[in-house]
C-alpha positions in Angstrom: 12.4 -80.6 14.8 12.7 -77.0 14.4 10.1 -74.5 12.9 11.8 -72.3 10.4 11.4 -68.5 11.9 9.5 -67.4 8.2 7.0 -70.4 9.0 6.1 -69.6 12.8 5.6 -64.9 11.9 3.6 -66.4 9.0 1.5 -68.4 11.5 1.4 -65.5 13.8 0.6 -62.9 11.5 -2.6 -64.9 10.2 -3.4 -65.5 13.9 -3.2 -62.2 14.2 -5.5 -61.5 11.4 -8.4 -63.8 12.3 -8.6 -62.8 15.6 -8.9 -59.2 14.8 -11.3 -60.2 12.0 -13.7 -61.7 15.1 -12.9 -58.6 17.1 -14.3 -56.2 15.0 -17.5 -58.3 14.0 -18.3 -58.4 17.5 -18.2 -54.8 18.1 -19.9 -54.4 15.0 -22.9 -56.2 16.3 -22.9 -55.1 19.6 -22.9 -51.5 18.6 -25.7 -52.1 16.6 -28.0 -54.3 19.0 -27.1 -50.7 21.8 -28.4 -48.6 18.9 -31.8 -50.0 17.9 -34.9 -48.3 18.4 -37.7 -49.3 20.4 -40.8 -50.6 18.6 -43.2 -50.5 21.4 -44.9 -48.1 23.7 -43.3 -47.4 27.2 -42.9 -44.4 29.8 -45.9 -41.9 30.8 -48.0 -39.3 28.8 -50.7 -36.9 28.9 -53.3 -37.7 26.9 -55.0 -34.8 25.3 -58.5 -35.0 22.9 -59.7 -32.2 20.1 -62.6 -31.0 20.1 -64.3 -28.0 18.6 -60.8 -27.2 17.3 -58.9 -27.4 20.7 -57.2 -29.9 22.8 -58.2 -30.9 26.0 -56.5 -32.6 28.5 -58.2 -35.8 29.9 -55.9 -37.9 32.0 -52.3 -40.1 32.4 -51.5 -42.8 30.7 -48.6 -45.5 31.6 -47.7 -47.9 28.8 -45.5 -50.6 29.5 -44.7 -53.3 26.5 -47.9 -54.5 25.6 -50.6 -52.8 28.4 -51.2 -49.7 29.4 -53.2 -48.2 32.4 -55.0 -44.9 32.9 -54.2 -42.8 36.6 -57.4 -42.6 36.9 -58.3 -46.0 38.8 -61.8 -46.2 37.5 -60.9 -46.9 34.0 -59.4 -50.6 33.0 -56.3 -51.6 31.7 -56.0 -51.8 28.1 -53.9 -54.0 25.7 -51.5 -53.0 23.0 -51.3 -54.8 19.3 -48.4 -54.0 17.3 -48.7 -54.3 14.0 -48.8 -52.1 10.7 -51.0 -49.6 13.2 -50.3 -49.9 16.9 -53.6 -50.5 18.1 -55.0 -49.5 21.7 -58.2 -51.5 22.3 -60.3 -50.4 25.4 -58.8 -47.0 25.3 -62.0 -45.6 27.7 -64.7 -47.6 26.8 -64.8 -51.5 25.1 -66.3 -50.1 21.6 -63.3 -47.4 21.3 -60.0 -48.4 19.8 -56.7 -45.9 19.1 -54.6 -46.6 16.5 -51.1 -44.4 15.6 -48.8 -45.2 13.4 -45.9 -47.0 14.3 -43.5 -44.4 12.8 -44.4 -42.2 15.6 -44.1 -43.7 18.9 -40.3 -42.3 19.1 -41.7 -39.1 19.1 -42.4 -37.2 22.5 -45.4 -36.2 20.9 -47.7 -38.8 19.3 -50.8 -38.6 17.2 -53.6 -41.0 17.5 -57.3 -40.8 16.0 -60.1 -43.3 17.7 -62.2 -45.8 16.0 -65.6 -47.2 17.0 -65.8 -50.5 16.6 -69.8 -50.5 16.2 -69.2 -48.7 13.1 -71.3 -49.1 10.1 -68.3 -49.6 7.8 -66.5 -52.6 6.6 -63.8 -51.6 8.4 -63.7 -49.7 11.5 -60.4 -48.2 11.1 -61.6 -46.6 8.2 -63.7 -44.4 10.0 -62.6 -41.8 12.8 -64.4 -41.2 15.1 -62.1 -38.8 17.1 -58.1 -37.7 17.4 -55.9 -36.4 19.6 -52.6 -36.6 20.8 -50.3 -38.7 23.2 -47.7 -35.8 24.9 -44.8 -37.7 26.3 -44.0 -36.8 31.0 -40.2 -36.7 31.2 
């Protein structure tokens, strides 16, 4: 049995179209997955405090996913929550915490204002106790 030649380009063609159809999905989603931002904290920064109206520089900080260490060997690592707030607890002592918001970590520089959490108030994030500012180390 013979298929009629209108039959087998009308096959073709819609062969053709479905497989193209795939094509371009699939490049649509992996162009997209190659262009999403990062949501968490990575690379090295300065870390820099105000006080009396100027910043001073304290020390390196490497974060990596959801840790981060200071250069400085004395000081322990700390741990990253992501959230609303990223949220660094045991930023230099165990009572501070640093929370940024999350709009800024693409930013090469990042502020941050500390929180004691032996504050008096309901909430300690509603009280700052400090701020300062996380200056990215390309």
């Amino acid at each position: 049995m013979k298929i009629p030649m209108q039959l087998y380009s009308s096959l073709l063609i819609n062969t053709v179209r479905i497989i193209m159809k795939y094509l371009v999905l699939l490049i649509t989603l992996l162009s997209i997955n190659s262009y999403q931002k990062t949501d968490k904290l990575n690379g090295r920064y300065n870390y820099v405090i105000e006080e009396n109206d100027s910043y001073i520089q304290k020390d390196k900080i490497t974060f990596k996913d959801s840790v981060f260490v200071f250069d400085n060997k004395f000081m322990p690592k700390g741990k990253i929550s992501y959230g609303n707030k990223i949220l660094l607890d045991n930023f230099m002592n165990i009572d501070l915490i640093i929370s940024i918001d999350k709009e800024q970590i693409t930013k090469d520089t990042i502020p941050f204002f500390m929180h004691d959490k032996n504050s008096l108030s309901a909430n300690y994030l509603d009280e700052i106790v400090g701020k300062g500012k996380l200056i990215r180390i390309k």
